[in-house]
C-alpha positions in Angstrom: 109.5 37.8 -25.3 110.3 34.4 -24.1 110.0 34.7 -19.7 111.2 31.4 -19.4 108.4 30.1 -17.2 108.0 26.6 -19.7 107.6 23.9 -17.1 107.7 25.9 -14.3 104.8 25.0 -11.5 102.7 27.9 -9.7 100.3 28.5 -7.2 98.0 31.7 -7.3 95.8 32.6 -4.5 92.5 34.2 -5.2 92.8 32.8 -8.5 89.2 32.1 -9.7 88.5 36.3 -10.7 89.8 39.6 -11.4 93.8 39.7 -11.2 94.3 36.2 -10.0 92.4 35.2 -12.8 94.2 37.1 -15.2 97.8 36.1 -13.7 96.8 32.7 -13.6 96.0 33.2 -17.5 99.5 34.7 -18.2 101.4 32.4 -16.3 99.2 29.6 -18.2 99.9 31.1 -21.5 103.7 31.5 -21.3 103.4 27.5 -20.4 103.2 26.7 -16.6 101.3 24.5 -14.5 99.3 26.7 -12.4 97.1 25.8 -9.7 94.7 28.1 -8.5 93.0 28.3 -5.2 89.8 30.2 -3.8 86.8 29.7 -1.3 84.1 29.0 -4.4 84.5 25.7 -5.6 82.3 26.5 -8.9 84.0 29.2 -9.5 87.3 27.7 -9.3 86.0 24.7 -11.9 84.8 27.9 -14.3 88.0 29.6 -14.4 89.9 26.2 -14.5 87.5 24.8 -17.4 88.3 28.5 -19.0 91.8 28.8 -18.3 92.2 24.7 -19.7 90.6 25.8 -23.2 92.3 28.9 -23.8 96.1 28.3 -23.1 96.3 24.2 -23.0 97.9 24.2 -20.0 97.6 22.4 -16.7 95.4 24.1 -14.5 94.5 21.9 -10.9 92.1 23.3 -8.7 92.0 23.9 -4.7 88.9 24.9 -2.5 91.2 27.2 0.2 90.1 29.6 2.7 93.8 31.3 2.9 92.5 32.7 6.7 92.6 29.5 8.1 96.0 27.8 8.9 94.6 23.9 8.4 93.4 25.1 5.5 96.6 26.7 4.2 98.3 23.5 5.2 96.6 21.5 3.1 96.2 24.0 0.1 100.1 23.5 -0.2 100.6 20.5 0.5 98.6 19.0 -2.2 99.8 21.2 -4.9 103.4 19.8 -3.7 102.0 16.4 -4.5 100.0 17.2 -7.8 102.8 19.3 -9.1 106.0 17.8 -7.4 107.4 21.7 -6.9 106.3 24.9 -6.5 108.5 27.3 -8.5 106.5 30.2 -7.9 103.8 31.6 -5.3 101.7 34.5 -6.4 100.4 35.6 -3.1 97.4 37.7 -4.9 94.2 36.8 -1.9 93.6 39.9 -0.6 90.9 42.6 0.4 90.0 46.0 0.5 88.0 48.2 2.7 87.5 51.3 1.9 85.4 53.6 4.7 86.1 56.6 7.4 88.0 55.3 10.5 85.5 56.3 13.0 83.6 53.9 11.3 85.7 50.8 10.6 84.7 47.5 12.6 86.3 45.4 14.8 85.3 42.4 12.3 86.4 44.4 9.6 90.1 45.3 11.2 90.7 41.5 11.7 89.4 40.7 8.6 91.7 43.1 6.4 94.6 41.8 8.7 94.0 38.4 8.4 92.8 38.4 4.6 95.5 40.5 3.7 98.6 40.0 5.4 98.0 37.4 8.0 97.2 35.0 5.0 100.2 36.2 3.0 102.5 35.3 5.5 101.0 31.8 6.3 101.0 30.5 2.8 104.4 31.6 2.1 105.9 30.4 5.3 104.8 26.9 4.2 106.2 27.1 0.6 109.6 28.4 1.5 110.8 25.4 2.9 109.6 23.3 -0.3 111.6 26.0 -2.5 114.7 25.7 0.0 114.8 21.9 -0.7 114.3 22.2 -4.5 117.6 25.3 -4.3 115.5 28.3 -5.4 112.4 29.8 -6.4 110.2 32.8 -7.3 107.7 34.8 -5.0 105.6 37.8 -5.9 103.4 38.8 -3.4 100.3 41.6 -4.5 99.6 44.5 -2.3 98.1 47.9 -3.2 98.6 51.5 -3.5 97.0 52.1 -0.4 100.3 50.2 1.8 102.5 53.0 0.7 100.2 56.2 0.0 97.3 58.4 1.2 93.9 57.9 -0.8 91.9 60.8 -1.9 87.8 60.5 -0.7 86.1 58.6 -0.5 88.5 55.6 -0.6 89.8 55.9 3.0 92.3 53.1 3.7 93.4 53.3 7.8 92.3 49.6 7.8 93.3 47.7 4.7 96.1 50.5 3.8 98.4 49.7 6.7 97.9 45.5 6.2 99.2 46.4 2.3 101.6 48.5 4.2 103.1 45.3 6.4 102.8 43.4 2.4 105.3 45.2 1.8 107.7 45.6 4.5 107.2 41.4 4.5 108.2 41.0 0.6 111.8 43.2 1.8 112.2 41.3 4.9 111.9 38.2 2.8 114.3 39.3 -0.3 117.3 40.0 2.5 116.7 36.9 4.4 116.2 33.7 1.7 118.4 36.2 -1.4 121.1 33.8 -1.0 119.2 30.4 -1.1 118.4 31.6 -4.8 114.7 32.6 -3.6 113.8 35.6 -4.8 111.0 38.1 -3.3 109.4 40.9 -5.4 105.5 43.4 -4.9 103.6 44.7 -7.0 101.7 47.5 -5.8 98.2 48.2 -8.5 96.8 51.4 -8.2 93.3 51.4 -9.6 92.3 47.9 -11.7 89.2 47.5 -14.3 88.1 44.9 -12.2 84.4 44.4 -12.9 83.4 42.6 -9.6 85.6 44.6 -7.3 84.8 48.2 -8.9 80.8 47.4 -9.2 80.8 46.7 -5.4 83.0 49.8 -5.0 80.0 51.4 -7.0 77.3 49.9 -4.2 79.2 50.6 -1.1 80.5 54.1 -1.7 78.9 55.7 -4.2 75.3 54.6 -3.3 74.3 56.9 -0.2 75.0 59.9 -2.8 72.6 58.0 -5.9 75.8 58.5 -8.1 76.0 55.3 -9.4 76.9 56.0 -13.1 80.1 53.7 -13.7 82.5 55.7 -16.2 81.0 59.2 -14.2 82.6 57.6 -11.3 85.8 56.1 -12.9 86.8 59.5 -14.7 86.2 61.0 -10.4 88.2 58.5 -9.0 91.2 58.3 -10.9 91.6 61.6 -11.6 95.0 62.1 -10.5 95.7 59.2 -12.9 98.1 60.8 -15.7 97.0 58.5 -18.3 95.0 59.4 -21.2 91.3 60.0 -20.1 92.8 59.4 -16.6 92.1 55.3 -17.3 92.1 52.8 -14.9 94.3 49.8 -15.7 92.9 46.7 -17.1 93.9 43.4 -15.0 96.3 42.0 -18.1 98.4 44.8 -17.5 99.2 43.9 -13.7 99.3 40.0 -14.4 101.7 41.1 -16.9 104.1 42.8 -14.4 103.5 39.4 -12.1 104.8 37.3 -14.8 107.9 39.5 -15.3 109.0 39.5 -12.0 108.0 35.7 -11.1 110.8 35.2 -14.0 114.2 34.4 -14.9 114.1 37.0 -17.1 114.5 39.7 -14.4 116.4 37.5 -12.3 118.6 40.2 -10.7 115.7 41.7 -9.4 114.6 40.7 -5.5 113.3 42.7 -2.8 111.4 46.0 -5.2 107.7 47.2 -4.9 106.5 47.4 -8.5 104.1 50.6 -8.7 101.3 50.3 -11.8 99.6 53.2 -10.7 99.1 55.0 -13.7 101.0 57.9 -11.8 98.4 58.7 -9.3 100.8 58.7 -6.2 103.4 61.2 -6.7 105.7 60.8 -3.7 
C-alpha cells in the first residue's frame, strides 16, 4: 500500500533507537526525508549511516536535548532550513519510570514531566506555526499504555503514567484547535515493545532485587494479560507501522484518536 509520504519531510524525536529508530526506517522506506534527532551524536551518525544504506533516502542528523527550550529552538529551526518544510512531527522522545510511589524522586517526577510531556509540547509548539504557513500538516505524537490504564506489578506508573496521560489529552486539544488549518493530530498508545535496550534495563531495575533476570521467563510474566499467541510483546516495526499510517494521507479523515497497540492487555 502506497501511504503517500513520497517527498514528504519529517522530523522524529528520539530517533537514533528502539521505535524512533524503527519509524524513522518506515517513513524512510515509504520515501521521505527524515531527520532524526537525539542527545548521542554517535549514535545519531550510526542510525543515520544505517538508515542512508538501507532505504536511500535522506536522513540529516541533529544533536537535541528535547528538555531544553534553546535546544528545541534550534533543533527546528535547522531542519526548516535543511528540509524547507516539515510535513510531519513524530513526537516519539520519551521516558518511563517504572517504581512504587512512595518511592519516586523529586528528580525523577520532573524528569518524566519534562521528558515526556514538557518536551512534547515544546517541540510541537515550534513546528505548528511552520505547518500553518505551508496550509497543513501531519502530527503524531507517541505516548503509552500507562496515560490511560492501570499497570499490573511491578510496572507501577504514578509518575510517567499521568505525563503519558497529559500526551494524550494534548494530541485532542490539538486535533480540535489547528483541525481546520488542515493540521492534523493523532497518538499512538504501545503497550509492551520488543525493545532490546529499553526491556534489558527493565530487566536490571526491576527484576534484579528478586535474581529473576531470565529474559523470555520475564516476558511470558509481564505480558500475560497480552491475548496474543504466547502472550508476545510487539516488535517495534509493528508500532512504527501504525505511525506511518496515521502521519498519512491515506487516513486523512482521521485527527484527534489514541491508537491502542496493546496486544489487548488493557481491557477497559
Amino acid at each position: 500500500m502506497d501511504l503517500g509520504l513520497k517527498e514528504k519531510c519529517a522530523l522524529v524525536t528520539g530517533g537514533s533507537a528502539g521505535i524512533g529508530f524503527a519509524i524513522a526506517r518506515r517513513l524512510a522506506r515509504e520515501g521521505a526525508a527524515v531527520a532524526i534527532c537525539g542527545r548521542r551524536l554517535d549514535r545519531l551518525q550510526q542510525a543515520a549511516a544505517a538508515l542512508r544504506e538501507e532505504t536511500g533516502a535522506r536522513i540529516e542528523v541533529f544533536q537535541a536535548d528535547v528538555t531544553v527550550p534553546a535546544a528545541v529552538d534550534r533543533l527546528v529551526r535547522e531542519t526548516r532550513q535543511a528540509f524547507g518544510c516539515i510535513d510531519i512531527l513524530v513526537n516519539n522522545a520519551g521516558t518511563g519510570i517504572y517504581k512504587p510511589f512512595l518511592e519516586v524522586t523529586e528528580d525523577e517526577l520532573l524528569h518524566a514531566m519534562q521528558m515526556n510531556f514538557f518536551s512534547m509540547f515544546r517541540v510541537t509548539q515550534k513546528v505548528v506555526p511552520q505547518m500553518l504557513e505551508q496550509g497543513g500538516g501531519a502530527i503524531v505524537n507517541v505516548s503509552g499504555i500507562s496515560g490511560s490504564s492501570s499497570l499490573d506489578p511491578p510496572f507501577f506508573s504514578t509518575c510517567s503514567g499521568p505525563a503519558k496521560a497529559a500526551e494524550n489529552r494534548f494530541t485532542k486539544a490539538l486535533a480540535m484547535e489547528f483541525g481546520p488549518s488542515n493540521i492534523r493530530v493523532n497518538c499512538v498508545s504501545p503497550g509492551r515493545v520488543q525493545a532490546p535496550e529499553r526491556f534489558g534495563r527493565w530487566v536490571r531495575d526491576i527484576a534484579g532485587a528478586s535474581g529473576d533476570t531470565d529474559p523470555s521467563g520475564l516476558q511470558r510474566e509481564w505480558g500475560n494479560r497480552i491475548s496474543l499467541p504466547d502472550h508476545r510483546w510487539a516488535d517495534v516495526d509493528e508500532i512504527a507501522n501504525l505511525v506511518a499510517f496515521a502521519a498519512s494521507p491515506a487516513c486523512g479523515f482521521m485527527t484527534g484518536a489514541l491508537l491502542v497497540a496493546d496486544g489487548g492487555e488493557t481491557r477497559d
